[in-house]
C-alpha positions in Angstrom: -33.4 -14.0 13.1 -30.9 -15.5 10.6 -30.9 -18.9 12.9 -34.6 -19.0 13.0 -34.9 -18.4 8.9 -32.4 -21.0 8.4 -34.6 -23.3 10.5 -37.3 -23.1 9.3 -35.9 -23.5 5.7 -34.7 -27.2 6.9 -38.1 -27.7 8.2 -39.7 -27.2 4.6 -37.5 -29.8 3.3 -38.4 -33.6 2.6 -37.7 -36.0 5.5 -35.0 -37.4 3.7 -32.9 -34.6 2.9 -33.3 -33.2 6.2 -31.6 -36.0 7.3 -28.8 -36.0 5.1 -28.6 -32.6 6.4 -28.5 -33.5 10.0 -25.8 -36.5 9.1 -23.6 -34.5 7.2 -23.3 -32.1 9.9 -22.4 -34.8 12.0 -20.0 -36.6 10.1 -18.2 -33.2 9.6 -18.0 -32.5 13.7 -16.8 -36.2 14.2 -14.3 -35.5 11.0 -11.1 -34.0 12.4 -11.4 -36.3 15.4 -11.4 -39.4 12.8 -8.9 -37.8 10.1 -6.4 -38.0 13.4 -7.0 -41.5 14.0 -6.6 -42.9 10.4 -3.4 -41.3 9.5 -1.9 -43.1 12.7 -1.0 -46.7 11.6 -3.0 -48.1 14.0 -5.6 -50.5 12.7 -9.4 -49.1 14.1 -11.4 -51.3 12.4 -14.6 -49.9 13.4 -13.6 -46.2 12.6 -12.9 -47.7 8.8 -15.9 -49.4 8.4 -18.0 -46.5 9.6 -15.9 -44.4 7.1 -16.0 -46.6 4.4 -19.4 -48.0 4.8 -21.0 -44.3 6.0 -18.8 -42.9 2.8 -20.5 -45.6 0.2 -23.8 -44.6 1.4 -23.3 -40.6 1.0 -21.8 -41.7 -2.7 -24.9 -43.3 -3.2 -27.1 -40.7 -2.2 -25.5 -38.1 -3.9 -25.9 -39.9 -7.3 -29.6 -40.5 -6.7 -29.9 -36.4 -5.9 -28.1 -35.6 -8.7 -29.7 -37.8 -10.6 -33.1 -36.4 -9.5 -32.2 -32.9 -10.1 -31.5 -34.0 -13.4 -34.6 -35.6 -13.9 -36.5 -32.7 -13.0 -34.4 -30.2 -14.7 -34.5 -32.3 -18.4 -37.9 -34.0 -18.0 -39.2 -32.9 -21.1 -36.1 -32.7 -22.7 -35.5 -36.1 -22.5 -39.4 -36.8 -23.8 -38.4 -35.0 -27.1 -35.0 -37.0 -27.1 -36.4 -40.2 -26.3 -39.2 -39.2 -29.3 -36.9 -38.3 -32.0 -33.5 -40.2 -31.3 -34.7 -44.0 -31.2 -35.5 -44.3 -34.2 -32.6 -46.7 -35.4 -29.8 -48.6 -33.8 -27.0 -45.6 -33.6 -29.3 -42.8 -32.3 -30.8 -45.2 -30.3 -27.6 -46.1 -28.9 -26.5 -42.1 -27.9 -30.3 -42.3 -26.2 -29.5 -44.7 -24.5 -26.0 -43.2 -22.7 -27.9 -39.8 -22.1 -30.8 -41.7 -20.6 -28.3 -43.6 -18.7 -26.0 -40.6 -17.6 -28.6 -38.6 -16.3 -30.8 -41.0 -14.6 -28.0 -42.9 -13.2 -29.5 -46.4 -13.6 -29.1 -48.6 -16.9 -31.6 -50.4 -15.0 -34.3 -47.2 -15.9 -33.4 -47.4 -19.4 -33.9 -51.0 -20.2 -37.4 -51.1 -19.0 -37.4 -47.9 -21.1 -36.7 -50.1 -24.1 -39.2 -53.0 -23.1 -42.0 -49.6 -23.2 -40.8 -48.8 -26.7 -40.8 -52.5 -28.1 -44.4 -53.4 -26.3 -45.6 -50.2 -27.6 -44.1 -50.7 -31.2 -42.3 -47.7 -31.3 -39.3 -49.8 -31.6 -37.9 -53.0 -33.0 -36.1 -55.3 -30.7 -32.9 -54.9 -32.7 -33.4 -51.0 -32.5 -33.7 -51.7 -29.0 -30.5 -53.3 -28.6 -28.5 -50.1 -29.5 -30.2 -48.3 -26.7 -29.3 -51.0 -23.9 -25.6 -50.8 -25.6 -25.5 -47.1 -25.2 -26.9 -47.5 -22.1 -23.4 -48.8 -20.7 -21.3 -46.1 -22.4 -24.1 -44.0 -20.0 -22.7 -45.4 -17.0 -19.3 -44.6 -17.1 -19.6 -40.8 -16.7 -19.9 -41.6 -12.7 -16.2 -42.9 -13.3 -15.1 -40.2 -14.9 -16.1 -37.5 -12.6 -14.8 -39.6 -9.9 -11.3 -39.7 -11.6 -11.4 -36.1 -11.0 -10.5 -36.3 -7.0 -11.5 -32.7 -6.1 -13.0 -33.7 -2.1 -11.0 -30.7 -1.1 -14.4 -29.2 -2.7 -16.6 -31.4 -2.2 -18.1 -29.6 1.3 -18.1 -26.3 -0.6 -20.0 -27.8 -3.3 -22.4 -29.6 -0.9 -23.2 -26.0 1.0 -23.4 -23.9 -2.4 -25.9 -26.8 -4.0 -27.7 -26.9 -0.2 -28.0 -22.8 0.0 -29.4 -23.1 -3.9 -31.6 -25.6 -3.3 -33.6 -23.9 -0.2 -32.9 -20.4 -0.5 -34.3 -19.6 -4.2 -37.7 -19.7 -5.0 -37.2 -20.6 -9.1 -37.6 -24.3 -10.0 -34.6 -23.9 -12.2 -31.9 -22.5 -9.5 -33.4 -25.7 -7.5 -32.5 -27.6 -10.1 -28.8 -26.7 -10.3 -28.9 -27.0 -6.7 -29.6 -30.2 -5.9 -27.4 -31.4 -8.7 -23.9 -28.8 -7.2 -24.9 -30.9 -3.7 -25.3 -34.2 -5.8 -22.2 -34.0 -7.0 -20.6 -33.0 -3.6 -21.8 -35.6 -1.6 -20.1 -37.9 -4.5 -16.5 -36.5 -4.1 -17.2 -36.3 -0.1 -18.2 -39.6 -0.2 -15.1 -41.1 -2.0 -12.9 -39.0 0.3 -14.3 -40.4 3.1 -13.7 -44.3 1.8 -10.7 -43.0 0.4 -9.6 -41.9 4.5 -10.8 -45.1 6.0 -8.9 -47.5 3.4 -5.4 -45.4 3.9 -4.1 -47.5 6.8 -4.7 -50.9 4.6 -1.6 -49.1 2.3 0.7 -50.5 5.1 -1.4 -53.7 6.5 0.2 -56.8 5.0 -2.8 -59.1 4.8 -4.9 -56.4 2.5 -2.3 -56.2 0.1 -1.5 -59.1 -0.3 -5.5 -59.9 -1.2 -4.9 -57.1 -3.6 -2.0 -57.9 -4.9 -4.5 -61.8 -5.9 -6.6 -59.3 -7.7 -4.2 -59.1 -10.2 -5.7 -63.3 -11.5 -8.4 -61.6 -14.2 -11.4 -64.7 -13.1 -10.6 -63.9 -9.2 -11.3 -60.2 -9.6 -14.4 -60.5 -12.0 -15.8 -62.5 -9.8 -15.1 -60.1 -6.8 -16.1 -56.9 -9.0 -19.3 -58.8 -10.3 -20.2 -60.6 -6.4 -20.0 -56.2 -5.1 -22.0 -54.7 -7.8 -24.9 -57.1 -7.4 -24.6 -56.4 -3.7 -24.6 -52.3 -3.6 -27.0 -52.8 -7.3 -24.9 -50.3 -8.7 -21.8 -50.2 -11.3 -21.1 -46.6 -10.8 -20.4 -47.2 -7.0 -17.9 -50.3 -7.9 -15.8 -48.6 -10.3 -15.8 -45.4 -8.3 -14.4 -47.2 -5.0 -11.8 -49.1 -7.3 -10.7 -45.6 -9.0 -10.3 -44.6 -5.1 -8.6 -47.3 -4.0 -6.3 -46.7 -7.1 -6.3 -43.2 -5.5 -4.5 -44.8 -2.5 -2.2 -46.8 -4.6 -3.6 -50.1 -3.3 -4.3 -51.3 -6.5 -2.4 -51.3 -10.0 -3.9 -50.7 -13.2 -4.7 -54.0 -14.8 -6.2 -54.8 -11.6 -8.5 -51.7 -11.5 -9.8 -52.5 -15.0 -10.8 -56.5 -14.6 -12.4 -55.3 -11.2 -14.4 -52.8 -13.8 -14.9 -56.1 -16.1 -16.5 -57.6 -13.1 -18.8 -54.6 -12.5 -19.9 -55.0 -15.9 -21.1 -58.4 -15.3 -22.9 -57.5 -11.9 -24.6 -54.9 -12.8 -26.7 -57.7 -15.2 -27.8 -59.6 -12.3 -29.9 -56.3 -11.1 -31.6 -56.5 -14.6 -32.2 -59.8 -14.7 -33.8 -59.5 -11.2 -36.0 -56.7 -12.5 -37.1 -59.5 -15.5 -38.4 -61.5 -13.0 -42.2 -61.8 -13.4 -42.3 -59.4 -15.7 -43.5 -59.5 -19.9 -41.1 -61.5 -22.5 -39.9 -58.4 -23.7 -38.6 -57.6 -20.3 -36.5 -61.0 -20.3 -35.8 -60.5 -23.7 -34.1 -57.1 -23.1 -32.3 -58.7 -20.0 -30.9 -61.2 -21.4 -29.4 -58.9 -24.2 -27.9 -56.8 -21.7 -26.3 -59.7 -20.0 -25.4 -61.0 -23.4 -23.7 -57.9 -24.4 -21.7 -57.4 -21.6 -20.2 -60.8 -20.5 -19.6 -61.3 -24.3 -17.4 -58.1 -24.6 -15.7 -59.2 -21.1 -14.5 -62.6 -22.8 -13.4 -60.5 -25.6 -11.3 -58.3 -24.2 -10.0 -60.1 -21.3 -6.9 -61.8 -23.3 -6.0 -57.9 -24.4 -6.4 -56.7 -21.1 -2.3 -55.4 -21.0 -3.0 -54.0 -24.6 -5.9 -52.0 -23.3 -3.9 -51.0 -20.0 -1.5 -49.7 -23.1 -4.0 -47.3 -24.7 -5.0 -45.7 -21.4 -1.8 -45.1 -20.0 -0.8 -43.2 -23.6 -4.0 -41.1 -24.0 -3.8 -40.6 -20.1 -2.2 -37.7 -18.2 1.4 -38.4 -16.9 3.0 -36.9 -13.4 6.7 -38.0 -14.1 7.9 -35.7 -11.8 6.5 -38.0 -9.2 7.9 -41.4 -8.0 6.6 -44.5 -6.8 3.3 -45.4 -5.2 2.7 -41.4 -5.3 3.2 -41.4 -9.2 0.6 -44.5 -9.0 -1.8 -42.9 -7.1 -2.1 -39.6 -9.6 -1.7 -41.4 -12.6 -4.1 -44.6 -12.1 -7.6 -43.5 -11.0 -8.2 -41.5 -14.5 -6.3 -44.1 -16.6 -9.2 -46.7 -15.0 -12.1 -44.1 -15.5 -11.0 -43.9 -19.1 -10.0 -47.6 -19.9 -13.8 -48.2 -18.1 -14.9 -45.7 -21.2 -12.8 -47.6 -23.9 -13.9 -50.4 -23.4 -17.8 -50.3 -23.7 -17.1 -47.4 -26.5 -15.6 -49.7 -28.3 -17.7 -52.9 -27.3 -20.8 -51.0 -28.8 -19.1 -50.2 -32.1 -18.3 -53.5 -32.7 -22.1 -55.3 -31.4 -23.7 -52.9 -32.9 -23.6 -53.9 -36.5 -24.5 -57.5 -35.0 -27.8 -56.2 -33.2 -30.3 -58.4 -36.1 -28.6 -61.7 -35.3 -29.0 -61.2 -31.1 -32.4 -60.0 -31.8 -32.7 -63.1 -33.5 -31.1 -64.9 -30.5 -32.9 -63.3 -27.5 -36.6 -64.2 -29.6 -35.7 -67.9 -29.8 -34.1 -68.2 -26.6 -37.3 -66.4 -25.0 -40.1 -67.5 -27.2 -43.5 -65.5 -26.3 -46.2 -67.8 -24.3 -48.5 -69.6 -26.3 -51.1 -69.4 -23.3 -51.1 -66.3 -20.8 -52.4 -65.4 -17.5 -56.0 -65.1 -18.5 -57.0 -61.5 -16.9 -59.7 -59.1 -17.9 -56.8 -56.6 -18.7 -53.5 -55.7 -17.4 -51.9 -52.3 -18.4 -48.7 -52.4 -20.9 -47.1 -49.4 -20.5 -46.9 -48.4 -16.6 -44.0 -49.4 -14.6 -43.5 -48.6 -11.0 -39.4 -48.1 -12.1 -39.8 -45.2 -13.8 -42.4 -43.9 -10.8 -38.4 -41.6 -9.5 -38.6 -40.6 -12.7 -41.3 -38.4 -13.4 -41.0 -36.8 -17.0 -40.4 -41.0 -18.1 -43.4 -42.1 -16.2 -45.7 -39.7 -17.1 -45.1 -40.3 -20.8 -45.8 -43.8 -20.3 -49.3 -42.9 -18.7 -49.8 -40.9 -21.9 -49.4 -44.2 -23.8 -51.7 -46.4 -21.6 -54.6 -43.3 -21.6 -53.9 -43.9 -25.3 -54.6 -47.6 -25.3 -58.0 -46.7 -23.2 -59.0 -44.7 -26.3 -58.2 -47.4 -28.8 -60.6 -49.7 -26.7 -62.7 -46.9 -26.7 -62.4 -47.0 -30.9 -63.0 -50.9 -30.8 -66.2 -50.3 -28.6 -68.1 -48.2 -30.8 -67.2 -50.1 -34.2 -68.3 -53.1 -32.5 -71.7 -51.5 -31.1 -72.3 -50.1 -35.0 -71.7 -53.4 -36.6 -74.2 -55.4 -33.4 -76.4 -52.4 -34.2 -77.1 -52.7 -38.0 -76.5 -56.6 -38.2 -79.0 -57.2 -34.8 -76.1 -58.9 -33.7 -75.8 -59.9 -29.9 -72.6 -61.6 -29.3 -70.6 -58.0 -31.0 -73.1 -56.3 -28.5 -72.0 -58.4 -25.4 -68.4 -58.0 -26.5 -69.0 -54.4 -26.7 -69.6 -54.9 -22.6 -66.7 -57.0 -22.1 -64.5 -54.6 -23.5 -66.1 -51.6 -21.3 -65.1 -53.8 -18.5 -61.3 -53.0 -20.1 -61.6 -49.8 -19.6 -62.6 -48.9 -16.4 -59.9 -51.7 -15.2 -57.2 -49.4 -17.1 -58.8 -46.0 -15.5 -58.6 -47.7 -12.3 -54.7 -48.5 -12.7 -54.2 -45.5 -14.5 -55.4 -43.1 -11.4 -53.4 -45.7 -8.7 -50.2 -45.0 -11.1 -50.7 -41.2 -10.9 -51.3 -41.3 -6.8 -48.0 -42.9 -6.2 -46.4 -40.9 -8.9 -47.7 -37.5 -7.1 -46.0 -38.0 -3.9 -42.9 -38.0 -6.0 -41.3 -34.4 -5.8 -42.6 -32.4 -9.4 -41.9 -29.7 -11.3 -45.3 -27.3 -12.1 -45.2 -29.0 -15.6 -45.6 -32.5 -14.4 -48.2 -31.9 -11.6 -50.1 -30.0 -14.8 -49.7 -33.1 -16.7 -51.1 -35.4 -13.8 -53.8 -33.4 -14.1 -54.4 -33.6 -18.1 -53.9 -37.1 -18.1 -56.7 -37.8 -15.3 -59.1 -35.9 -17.3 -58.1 -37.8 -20.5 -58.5 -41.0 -18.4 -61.9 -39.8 -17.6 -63.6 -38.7 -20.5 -62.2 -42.3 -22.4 -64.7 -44.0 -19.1 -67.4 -41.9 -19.7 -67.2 -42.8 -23.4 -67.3 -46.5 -22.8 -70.0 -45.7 -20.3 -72.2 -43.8 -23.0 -71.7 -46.6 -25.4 -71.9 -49.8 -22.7 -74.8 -48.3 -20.8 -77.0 -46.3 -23.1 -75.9 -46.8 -26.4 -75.8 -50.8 -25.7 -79.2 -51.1 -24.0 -80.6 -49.1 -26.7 -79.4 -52.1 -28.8 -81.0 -54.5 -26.8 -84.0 -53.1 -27.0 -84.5 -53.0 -30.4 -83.6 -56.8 -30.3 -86.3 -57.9 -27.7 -89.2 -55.7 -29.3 -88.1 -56.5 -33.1 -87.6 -52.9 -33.9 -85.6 -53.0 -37.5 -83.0 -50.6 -38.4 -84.9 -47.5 -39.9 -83.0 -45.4 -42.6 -82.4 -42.8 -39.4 -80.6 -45.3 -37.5 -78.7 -46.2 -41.3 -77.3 -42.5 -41.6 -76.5 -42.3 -37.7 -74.1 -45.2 -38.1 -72.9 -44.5 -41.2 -72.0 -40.7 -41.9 -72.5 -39.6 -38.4 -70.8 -42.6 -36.8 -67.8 -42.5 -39.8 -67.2 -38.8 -38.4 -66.9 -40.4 -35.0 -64.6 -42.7 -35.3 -62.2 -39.7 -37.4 -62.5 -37.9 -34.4 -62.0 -40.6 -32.1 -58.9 -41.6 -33.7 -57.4 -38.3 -34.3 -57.7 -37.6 -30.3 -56.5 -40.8 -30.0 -53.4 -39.6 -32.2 -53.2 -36.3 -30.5 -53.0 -37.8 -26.4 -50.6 -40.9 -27.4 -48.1 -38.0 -29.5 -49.1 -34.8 -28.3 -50.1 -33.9 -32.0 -51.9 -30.2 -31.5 -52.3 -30.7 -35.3 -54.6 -33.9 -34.6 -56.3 -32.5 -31.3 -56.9 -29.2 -33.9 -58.8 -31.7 -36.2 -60.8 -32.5 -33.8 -62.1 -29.5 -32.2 -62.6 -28.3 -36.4 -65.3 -31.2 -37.2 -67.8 -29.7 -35.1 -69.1 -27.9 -38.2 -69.5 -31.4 -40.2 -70.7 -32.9 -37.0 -74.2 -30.5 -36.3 -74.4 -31.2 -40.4 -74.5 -34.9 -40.2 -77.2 -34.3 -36.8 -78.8 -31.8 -38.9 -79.5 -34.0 -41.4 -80.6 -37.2 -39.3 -83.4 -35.0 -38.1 -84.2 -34.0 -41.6 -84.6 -37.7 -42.9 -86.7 -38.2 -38.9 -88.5 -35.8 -39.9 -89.5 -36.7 -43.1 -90.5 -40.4 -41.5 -93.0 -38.7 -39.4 -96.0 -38.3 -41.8 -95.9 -42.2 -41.6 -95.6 -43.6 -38.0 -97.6 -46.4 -36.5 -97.0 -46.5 -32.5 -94.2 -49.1 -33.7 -92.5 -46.5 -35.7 -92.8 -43.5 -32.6 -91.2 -46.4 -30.3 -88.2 -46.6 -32.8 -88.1 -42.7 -33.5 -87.6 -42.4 -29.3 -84.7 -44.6 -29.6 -82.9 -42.4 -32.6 -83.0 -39.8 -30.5 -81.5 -41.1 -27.8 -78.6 -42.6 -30.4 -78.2 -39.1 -31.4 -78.1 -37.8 -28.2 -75.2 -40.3 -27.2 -73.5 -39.5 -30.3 -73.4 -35.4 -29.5 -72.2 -36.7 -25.8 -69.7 -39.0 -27.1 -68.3 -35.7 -29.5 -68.7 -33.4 -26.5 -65.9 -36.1 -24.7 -63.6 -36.2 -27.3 -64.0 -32.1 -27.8 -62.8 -31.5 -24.6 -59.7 -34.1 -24.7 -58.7 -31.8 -27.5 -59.5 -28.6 -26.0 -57.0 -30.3 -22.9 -54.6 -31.2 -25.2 -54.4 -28.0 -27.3 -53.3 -24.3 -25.6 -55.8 -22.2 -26.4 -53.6 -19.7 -27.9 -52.2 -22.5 -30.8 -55.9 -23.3 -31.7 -57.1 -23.1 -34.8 
């Protein structure tokens, strides 16, 4: 009964982690057999690489687990973090190495930062302090590899596995997928750290190591790796193992971590590629920032390798390559910390002037891809990070709405001034939106195969309706509203004092309410979306009295004059419609329990 439970437990699982399953079990029946193997001195070249290559890739995946149980766990944590922490240079730059250390990717956070700067929620020198921080973010992988607990690391993988399919509450998941993350971290480093032990006696490999003590030969090495595996974090944690073995000493260890620095650039820059100026912009000041603080601090390297070996537990009552092997790995976790602590301290009281830089290096286009519309805010990086992406959708719906806005000034001013070029660019811009509701609803397909808390497959949810009802409002005004127009125009039918008071009082308390839900969706204001369920009171006033002043008109109509009294009503009608639209965007966006 127990076997069949357990089972079918694995069963439920995603592909992908019943795979890990299924491999870890397998490298643990192989693992005696290859323990025995590597502590003989004989060189199996094979065994190594399978160790050191099938050790990399468990490393890997238990950062991107962890990573995603963090994710889910802090989703909106990190919404009100990112929301009230990026507002200037310094809080931007903690943002930035809590973005970083729990998504696991500095790569996530600067396209983070180009969403901010397109969506002028930041400067691009704010900006900067967040892709700074964003390094500091990165080194917590380091430090918890410094740790070198593997005797654990199985225990911790079976605990976090049992958590993780045995509870039914989202938060216990949580905590277990990050325990197993973090297991699968410290079992992959022992495994790389059992495949490199022969090289501690095979002549050839140290003496390569003992070249990586030339500072240019081992950035290049450190920087040529990262942009390989695409990861910093797995660099310095295989140097801090390899210092584990006592293959490496400790100025070695911390110009191979210089190198990392650098590599890990050329997996933003590749992200830049074909992507908006702000992108490259935001690129180029993360490769800026961190060659510049490797040519800074490469002449003090010794001097650094000083600090960490003070602030640094000792283990004198070891000797030799054993005493190395202890002491090294946390003294290169920690000099990896020092140095881009410090390198942000000191760039970021120069963050105006490589603003300044990055904008005339990367000047914007002067002519652009010419496109009906293409959205700002979504980005298929952020798609493994739900609570991120979702937040970005919330911006684009936003955007929708502001079109929206645009549409119905436009049709009131092509209305009253019987103009019909603001009436045909009232068209154009409908075409906008159902472009961006199209894009909108493809984002949120891929994003739902992603794996989601109950909060975030709510949210899908509110953010197709809000999609929605901003297309049927650009449908009310672009179909009926719009052709209304046009009819006046071909049959000569002038603005009546109705039609006046529609636009004007009634179409004023439109626009309020149109902004104010546009307010409430792009900052999930409950105060805004409050507003706008409260006008319907002023709203039946203003229809009340359009029919008043219709009414009045009646004692004097020609057929003319019942022709134009047909086509105020149907204004009026769209007008209720277009308020019933944004009513409900506030009902979605307000519990009903917090309504006013």
């Amino acid at each position: 009964m127990i076997n069949r439970r357990f089972l079918t437990a694995i069963n439920k699982l995603p592909l992908k982690r019943q795979l890990l399953f299924f491999s870890i079990v397998l490298i643990q029946f192989n693992g005696s057999a290859y323990g025995s193997e590597t502590t003989a001195q004989t060189m199996n070249w094979s065994q190594m690489s399978m160790g050191l290559l099938g050790g990399l890739a468990l490393f890997l995946f238990g950062m991107d687990q962890m990573s995603d149980a963090l994710k889910s766990a802090l989703g909106d944590k990190m919404k009100v973090l990112l929301a009230n922490l990026t507002r200037n240079r310094f809080s931007g730059a903690l943002t930035g190495a809590f973005v970083t250390a729990v998504v696991q990717s500095s790569s996530i956070t600067t396209v983070l930062v180009v969403g901010f700067v397109s969506a002028g929620m930041m400067t691009m020198s704010q900006s900067i302090g967040m892709i700074m921080g964003a390094n500091v973010g990165t080194t917590i992988t380091a430090q918890i590899v410094a740790f070198q607990i593997e005797e654990a690391a199985l225990g911790m993988v079976a605990i976090g596995f049992l958590m993780l399919f045995a509870s039914s509450q989202e938060r216990i998941k949580h905590y277990g997928g990050m325990l197993m993350g973090l297991g699968l971290i410290f079992y992959g480093m022992g495994l790389i750290g059992d495949a490199m032990y022969p090289l501690r006696s095979y002549e050839p490999f140290l003496n390569m190591m003992n070249r990586m003590d030339q500072p240019l030969l081992a950035i290049l090495f450190g920087a040529i790796f990262t942009a390989i595996v695409q990861s910093s974090s797995a660099t310095t944690a295989i140097v801090i193992t390899m210092a584990g073995q006592g293959l490496i000493s400790l100025e070695a260890g911390i110009v191979l971590a210089f190198g990392a620095n650098i590599g890990t650039c050329i997996t933003a820059q590749l992200a830049a590629i074909g992507k908006s100026r702000d992108a490259l912009r935001a690129a180029c000041i993360h490769l800026f920032f961190n060659l510049g603080g490797v040519l800074i601090w490469l002449p003090f390297t010794s001097i650094l390798a000083y600090w960490v070996v003070n602030i640094s537990p000792t283990h004198p009552e070891l000797e030799g390559t054993a005493r190395l092997a202890a002491e090294v790995p946390r003294q290169i976790a920690n000099a990896h910390s020092l140095f881009n602590i410090i390198n942000t301290l000191v760039f970021i009281g120069f963050t105006n002037y490589l603003a300044k830089l990055v904008e005339w290096l990367v000047p914007l286009k002067e002519v652009e891809e010419k496109l009906i519309i293409r959205p700002q805010y979504l980005d298929d990086t952020l798609i493994e990070t739900p609570a991120l992406a979702l937040q970005r959708v919330r911006l684009e719906n936003a955007r929708m709405g502001e079109i929206v806005y645009q549409m119905l000034t436009e049709f009131r001013k092509g209305t009253l001034s019987q103009s019909r070029s603001k009436l045909e660019s009232v068209r154009e811009m409908d075409d906008q939106v159902d472009v961006l509701e199209g894009d909108i609803l493809r984002y949120l397909g891929t994003l739902r195969q992603q794996s989601l808390t109950e909060q975030e497959s709510a949210n899908i949810e509110l953010a197709m309706i809000i999609a929605d009802e901003f297309e049927s409002i650009g449908d009310v005004i672009e179909t009926d509203l719009t052709n209304l127009a046009y009819r006046a125009l071909d049959e000569n039918i002038k603005p009546t004092d109705t039609v006046r008071h529609i636009h004007t009082k009634l179409g004023n308390q439109l626009l309020d309410a149109l902004s104010a839900t546009i307010r409430a969706v792009k900052e999930e204001d409950q105060s805004s979306a409050n507003d706008v369920i409260n006008m319907q009171v002023e709203v039946d006033h203003l229809i009340k009295q359009a029919l008043d002043i219709q009414s009045q008109a009646l004692a004097k109509v020609g057929s003319k004059q019942i022709e134009a009294i047909r086509m105020e009503m149907s204004i009026l009608e769209s007008f209720k419609r277009i308020y019933t639209f944004l009513k409900r965007i506030a009902r979605k966006v307000v519990p009903p329990e917090v309504r006013e």
